[in-house]
N, C-alpha and C positions, 0 to 999 in steps of 0.2 A: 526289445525295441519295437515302437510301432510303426508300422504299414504306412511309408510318407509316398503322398505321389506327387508326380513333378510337377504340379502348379504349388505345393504347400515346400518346395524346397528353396525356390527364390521366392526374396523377400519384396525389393526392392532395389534397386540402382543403385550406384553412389556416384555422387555428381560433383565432384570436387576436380582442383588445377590440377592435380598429377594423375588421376584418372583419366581427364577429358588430353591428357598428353600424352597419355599412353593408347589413345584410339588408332593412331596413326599408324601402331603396331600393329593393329589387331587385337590391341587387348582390352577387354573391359571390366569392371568390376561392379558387384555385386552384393548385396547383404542376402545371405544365406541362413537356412533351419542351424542350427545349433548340432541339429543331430543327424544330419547330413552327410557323405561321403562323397568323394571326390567323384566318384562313377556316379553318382545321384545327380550331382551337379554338372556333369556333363549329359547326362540322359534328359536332364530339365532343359539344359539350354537349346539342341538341338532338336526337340519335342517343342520348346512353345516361341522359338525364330527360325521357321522354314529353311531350308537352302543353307544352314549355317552347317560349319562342318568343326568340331570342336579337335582342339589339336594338344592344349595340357590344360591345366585345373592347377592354380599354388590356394592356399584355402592361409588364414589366415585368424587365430582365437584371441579379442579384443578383450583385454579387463576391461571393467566398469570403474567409470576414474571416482575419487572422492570428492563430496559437494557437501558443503554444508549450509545452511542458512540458520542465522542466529546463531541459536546453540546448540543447533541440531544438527547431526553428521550421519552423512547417508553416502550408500553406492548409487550411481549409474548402470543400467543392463548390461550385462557382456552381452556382445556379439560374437558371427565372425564373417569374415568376408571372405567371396573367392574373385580372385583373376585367372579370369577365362582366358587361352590365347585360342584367336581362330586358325587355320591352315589360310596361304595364300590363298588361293583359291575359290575360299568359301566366300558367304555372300554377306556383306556386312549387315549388325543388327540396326535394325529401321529408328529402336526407338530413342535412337544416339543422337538420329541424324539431325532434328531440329535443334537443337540445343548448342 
């Protein structure tokens, strides 16, 4: 396996209604590397949101649903996603807050 470091481990956000429901916990989710580990994923989040204090990691391996157009049948990319939970304590992620 190769050498991932913590800016290549999170992807991107995920900004959906039971996401943005679940902030209120502390928890937030994530599109994550494929080849990623839970401890990766905690090292990322706490390296690139200052002051955040990371408390569990659920990860989450998405199929690619099936899509076809005409007569042609194809995959979507697997993903996967993780939900972060923060400790009380820690400091919430900034880049939630406008949204």
């Amino acid at each position: 396996m190769a050498d991932i470091k913590y800016y290549d481990v999170i992807l991107k956000p995920v900004v959906t209604e039971k996401s943005m429901a679940g902030m209120g916990e502390k928890k937030y989710t994530f599109l994550v590397s494929k080849q990623s580990s839970k401890t990766q994923i905690k090292d990322a989040v706490e390296k690139m949101f200052p002051g955040t204090v990371v408390k569990k990691v659920n990860t989450l391996n998405c199929e690619g649903k099936n899509k076809r157009r005409g007569n042609v049948y194809g995959k979507t990319a697997e993903t996967k996603k993780a939900i972060v939970t923060l400790t009380e304590d820690s400091k919430d992620i900034e880049l939630f807050s406008g949204i």
